[in-house]
C-alpha positions, 0 to 999 in steps of 0.5 A: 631497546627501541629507536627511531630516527627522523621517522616519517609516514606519509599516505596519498589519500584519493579526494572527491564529492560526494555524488554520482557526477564526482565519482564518474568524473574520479574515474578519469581524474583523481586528485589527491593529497598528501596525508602525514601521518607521522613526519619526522620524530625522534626518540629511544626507549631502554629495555624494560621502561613503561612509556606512554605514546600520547596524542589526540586522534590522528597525532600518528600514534597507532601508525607509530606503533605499526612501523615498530611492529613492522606492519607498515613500512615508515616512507623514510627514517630509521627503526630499530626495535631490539637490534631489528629493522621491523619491516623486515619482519624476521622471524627472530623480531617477530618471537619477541614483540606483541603489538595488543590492540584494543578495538581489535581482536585476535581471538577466534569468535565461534572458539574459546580462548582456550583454542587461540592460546593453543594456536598462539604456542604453536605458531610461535614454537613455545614447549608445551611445558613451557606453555603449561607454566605460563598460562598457570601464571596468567590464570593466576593473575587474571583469573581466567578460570573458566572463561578461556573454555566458553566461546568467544562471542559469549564472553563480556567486553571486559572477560574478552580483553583478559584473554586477549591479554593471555593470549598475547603473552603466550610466548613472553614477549620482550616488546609489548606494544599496547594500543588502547587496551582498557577502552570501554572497559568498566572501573573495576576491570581497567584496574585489573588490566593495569595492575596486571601489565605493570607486573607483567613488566616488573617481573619480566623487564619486558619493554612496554609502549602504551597508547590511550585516551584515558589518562587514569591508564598513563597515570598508573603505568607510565612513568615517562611520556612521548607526545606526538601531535599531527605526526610531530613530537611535542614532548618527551620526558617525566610525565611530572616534568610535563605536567609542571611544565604546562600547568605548574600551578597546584589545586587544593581541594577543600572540604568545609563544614560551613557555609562560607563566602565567595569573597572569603574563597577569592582572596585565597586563590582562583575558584575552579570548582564550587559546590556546598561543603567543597571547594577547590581552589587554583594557586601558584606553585610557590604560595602553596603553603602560604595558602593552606595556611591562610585557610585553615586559619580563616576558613572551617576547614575539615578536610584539605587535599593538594593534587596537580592540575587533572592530565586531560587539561595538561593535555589539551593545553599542551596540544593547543600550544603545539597547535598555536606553535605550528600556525606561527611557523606556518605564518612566518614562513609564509611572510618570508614566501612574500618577500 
């Protein structure tokens, strides 16, 4: 369904002080520097998966999905988004992607939802009973109801990410490319959003890329990650694999039903969290059940839970490893430059 080939993106970004002298002086001169969004990555996506695109602010993520959806032009390399060169923007591409982006909107201010869905049918030819069925069906699932008939600028942060979502699915994409779709919304409506876009997916086999910060969205959804870090692929696989592979330890979190010593808890494992009547405890994978043993033998346990390391310190651990993987290459390559 998607693939992309040594995909490069790279930008002359124009450089000067600030104050009046530098910007006379960038009126005759004007030094640049070469900006690489994305430099070189590689990967395929069959039809129907969920993958999450991950990596830290300006790891190439958004360019990523631009070049897919044919907003950008990528500097080199080869895209191919079901059997299309995105670039060229075909109209028979365009009929089946959506690219849904968070911090942005595509909905009419001073209108209601109502009249995008409309504009949306008719932009991309969608029969009106056609249209008719599927908006019955995303009412259904996001409980629309009246909102799609108040106008825009009245609707909450959360009521307005609904219908951007309605209004993206008007005429059944094949290619969803979402972009952070539950930022600043509250605990309640994000699970409604996810719960929503996975059964988009499960009941249309669309094809879903999902970017976010927030790790609960790639947990619920994404069963497969693609990780970038300054433009460059650092892993790709099981979102399991992942986090066995950066941090293979497990936690187990215990409730107590009396105070117990800090040597009693040490011996155990190493402490991550303490607070009166729980602790959690850091073990090797392989001791696991040596441990729970141990403490329910030892320790007033009322309560035990085994839970993985939380994917935000996966995360940054992996993406201080690329960090440290980058400085070496950059170090070597500078002794060689030497001799």
């Amino acid at each position: 369904m998607i693939s992309v080939r040594d995909l490069r993106k790279h930008y002359r970004v124009h450089q000067r002080q600030a104050g009046l002298l530098a910007a006379v002086r960038s009126v005759f001169s004007r030094p640049t520097r070469l900006v690489k969004a994305v430099d070189g990555i590689d990967f395929e996506i069959p039809a129907g998966a969920r993958v999450g695109f991950l990596g830290p602010n300006g790891a190439g993520k958004t360019t990523t999905l631009k070049v897919l959806s044919g907003l950008l032009h990528p500097t080199s390399g080869e895209v191919s988004v079901m059997g299309h060169e995105p670039r060229r923007r075909e109209d028979a591409f365009l009929k089946r992607i959506m690219l849904v982006m968070g911090q942005k909107q595509q909905l009419l201010w001073d209108l209601p939802p109502a009249e995008t869905f409309e504009l949306n049918r008719a932009i991309y030819g969608v029969s009106m009973p056609q249209f008719r069925r599927t908006l019955k069906e995303l009412d259904d699932a996001l409980e629309l109801g009246e909102l799609v008939r108040k106008p825009t600028r009245q609707l909450s942060l959360g009521e307005r990410m609904k219908c951007e979502l309605a209004a993206a699915l008007i005429h059944r994409p094949s290619v969803l490319f979402l972009d952070e779709p539950t930022i600043g919304l509250d605990v309640s409506m994000q699970v409604i959003l996810r719960r929503f876009i996975k059964r988009y997916n499960e009941e249309t086999g669309a094809t879903l890329i999902l970017t976010s910060h927030d790790m609960d969205d790639v947990a619920a959804l994404c069963p497969r990650v693609v990780v970038i870090d300054k433009g460059r692929l650092s892993f790709d696989g099981p979102l399991t694999a992942l986090v066995r592979k950066v941090r293979p330890e497990k936690r187990l979190v215990l409730e107590l039903s009396a105070e117990t010593p800090d040597a009693a808890l040490e011996d155990l494992g190493r402490v991550v969290e303490r607070e009166p009547g729980r602790v959690v405890l850091q073990v090797d994978q392989d001791q696991v059940h040596h441990t729970i043993s141990r403490a329910l033998a030892q320790l007033p346990v009322s309560d035990l839970t085994v839970e993985g390391a939380p994917l935000e310190e996966v995360m940054s651990e992996l993406f201080a490893r690329s960090r440290a993987d980058r400085e070496g290459e950059s170090a070597a390559a500078g002794g060689e430059g030497a001799r």
